[in-house]
C-alpha positions, 0 to 999 in steps of 0.5 A: 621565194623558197619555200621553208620546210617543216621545223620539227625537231625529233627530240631525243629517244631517252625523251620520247620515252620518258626515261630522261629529263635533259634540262634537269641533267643539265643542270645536274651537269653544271655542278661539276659534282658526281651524281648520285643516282637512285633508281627504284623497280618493283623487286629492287633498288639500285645506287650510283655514283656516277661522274660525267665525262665527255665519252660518257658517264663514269660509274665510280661506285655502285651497289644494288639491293641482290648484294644484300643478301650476300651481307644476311639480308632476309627481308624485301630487296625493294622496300624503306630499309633496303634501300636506306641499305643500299644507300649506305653501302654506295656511300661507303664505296664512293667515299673509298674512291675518294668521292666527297660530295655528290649532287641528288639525281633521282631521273624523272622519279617524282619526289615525294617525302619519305619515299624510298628514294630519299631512304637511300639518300639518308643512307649516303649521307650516313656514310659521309657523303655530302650531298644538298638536302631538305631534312624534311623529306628524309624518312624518319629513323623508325620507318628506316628500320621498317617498324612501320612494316613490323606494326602492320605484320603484327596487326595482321598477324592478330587479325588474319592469320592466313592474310599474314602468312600469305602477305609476308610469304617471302620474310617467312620462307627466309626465315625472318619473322616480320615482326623482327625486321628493325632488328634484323634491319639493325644487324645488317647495317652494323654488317656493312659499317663494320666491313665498309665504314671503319676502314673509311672512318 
């Protein structure tokens, strides 16, 4: 009787790494919709809209948060209102591709409600892409402005100066005061819907 080898299956390296959920994608896939995938690093938040093909995935539109300081941006590139931002501005791009709908991909980012993720996401569906969602988990219109950041600089700023000067070291050399991020978070957002929305409206 032959003897029967070993039947370990090396799984695939996007796996290994933790980089890749493949029964989720699959499921992504099975749509038939474009995705719109949402990535977040410490220093920055990318947006796509990406559509699966069978030599690959297909970007169709795409923004990251560096092209907002070419819009005025002055504040974190990594935080809420960045990344609502960001959202926007991929929305507005897909939908002048011609992308209407979309599915949510957020790779193996762990959902939770109100985080930056889903900030991007509430800026995709303002610009008119429908994509399935729970209202629940979309962060409120206040932390989307980063009152949430204003409060605590304020706070801060009344408790420790010093704390203050070296926690908003960056809005302060770029000249923003974070007290002013709603403000200046709504100047920009009618930046991009007057240079990307109105011709998609």
């Amino acid at each position: 009787m032959a003897k029967i080898g070993p039947r370990w299956r090396v799984q695939f390296r996007r796996k290994r790494e933790g980089k890749t959920d493949y029964r989720q994608r699959l499921k992504l896939l099975r749509s038939g919709k474009p995705r719109f995938v949402v990535r977040a690093s410490l220093k920055h938040i990318t947006a796509m809209v990406v559509q699966a093909q069978t030599t690959g995935d297909l970007t169709i539109a795409a923004a990251h948060s560096k092209e907002l300081r070419k819009l005025g941006w002055k504040g974190y590139t990594s935080n809420t209102p960045s990344a609502y931002l960001v959202g926007l501005l991929c929305g507005y791009r897909a939908i002048g591709a011609g992308v209407k709908e979309c599915v949510l991909d957020l790779g193996t980012h762990v959902p939770t409600p109100q985080s930056k993720v889903f900030a991007a996401l509430k800026g995709a569906l303002d610009s008119g892409l429908q994509i399935p969602h729970n209202e629940k988990i979309l962060p409120s219109e206040k932390r989307i402005a980063g009152e949430h950041i204003a409060s605590y600089a304020k706070m801060l700023k009344e408790d420790d100066g010093k704390a203050y000067a070296l926690r908003f070291s960056n809005y302060l050399k770029s000249g923003l005061m974070p007290e002013d991020l709603p403000m200046h978070f709504n100047e920009v957002k009618q930046a991009i819907v007057s240079r990307y929305g109105v011709k998609h409206a």
